[in-house]
N, C-alpha and C positions, 0 to 999 in steps of 0.2 A: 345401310343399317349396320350398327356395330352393335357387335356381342361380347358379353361382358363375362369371362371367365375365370373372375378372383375369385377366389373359395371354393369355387367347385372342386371336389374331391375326387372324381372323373365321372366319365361319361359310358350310362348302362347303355351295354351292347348285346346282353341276353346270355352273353358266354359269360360261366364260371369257371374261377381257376378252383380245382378242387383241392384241397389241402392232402398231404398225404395222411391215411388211415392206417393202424397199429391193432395189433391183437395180442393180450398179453398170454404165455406161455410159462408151463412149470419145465423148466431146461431138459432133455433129454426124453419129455415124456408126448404124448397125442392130449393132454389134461391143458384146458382152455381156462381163463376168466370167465365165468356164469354172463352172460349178457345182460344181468341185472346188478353186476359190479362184485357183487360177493358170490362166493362157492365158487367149485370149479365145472367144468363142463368137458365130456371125451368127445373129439373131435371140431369142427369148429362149427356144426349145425346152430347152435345155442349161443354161440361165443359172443364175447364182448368186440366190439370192434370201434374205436373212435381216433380223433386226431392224437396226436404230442401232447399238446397241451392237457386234452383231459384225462389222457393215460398218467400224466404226473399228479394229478388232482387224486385222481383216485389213488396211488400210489403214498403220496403224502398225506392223504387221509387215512387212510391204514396203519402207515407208521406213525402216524399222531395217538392213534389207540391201542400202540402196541400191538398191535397184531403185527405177523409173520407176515409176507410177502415175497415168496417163492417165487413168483414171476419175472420172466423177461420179456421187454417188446421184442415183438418179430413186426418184420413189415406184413400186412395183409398180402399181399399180392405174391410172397412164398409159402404163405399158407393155404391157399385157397385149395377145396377138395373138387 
């Protein structure tokens, strides 16, 4: 029997590689992104948490509307309480 593996894109093994996850922060303070993208949140109970990619989305959606954006990513895994 031959098996034919042109185009296949790879092969599900059930393990995911996880992307790493980001939380954005106002520099110097315990003040989080609101986990609904806008407002801030103290501590990271509520906080916003997602990949690179869509911390630059929201980033750049903010700056498209002139709004201010005080934030910086932290990686998730130094912030964790």
């Amino acid at each position: 029997m031959t098996m034919l593996t042109s185009g296949l894109h790879g092969i599900r093994t059930g393990d995911r590689v996880q992307k790493p996850r980001v939380r954005f922060r106002i520099a110097g303070t315990n003040k989080y992104l609101h986990l609904s993208g806008t407002g801030v949140t103290n501590g990271t109970r509520y906080a916003w948490s997602g990949t690179k990619a869509q911390a630059r989305v929201l980033r750049d959606r903010a700056s498209g509307q002139g709004e201010d954006w005080p934030f910086k990513a932290v990686k998730r895994i130094e912030v964790e309480e």
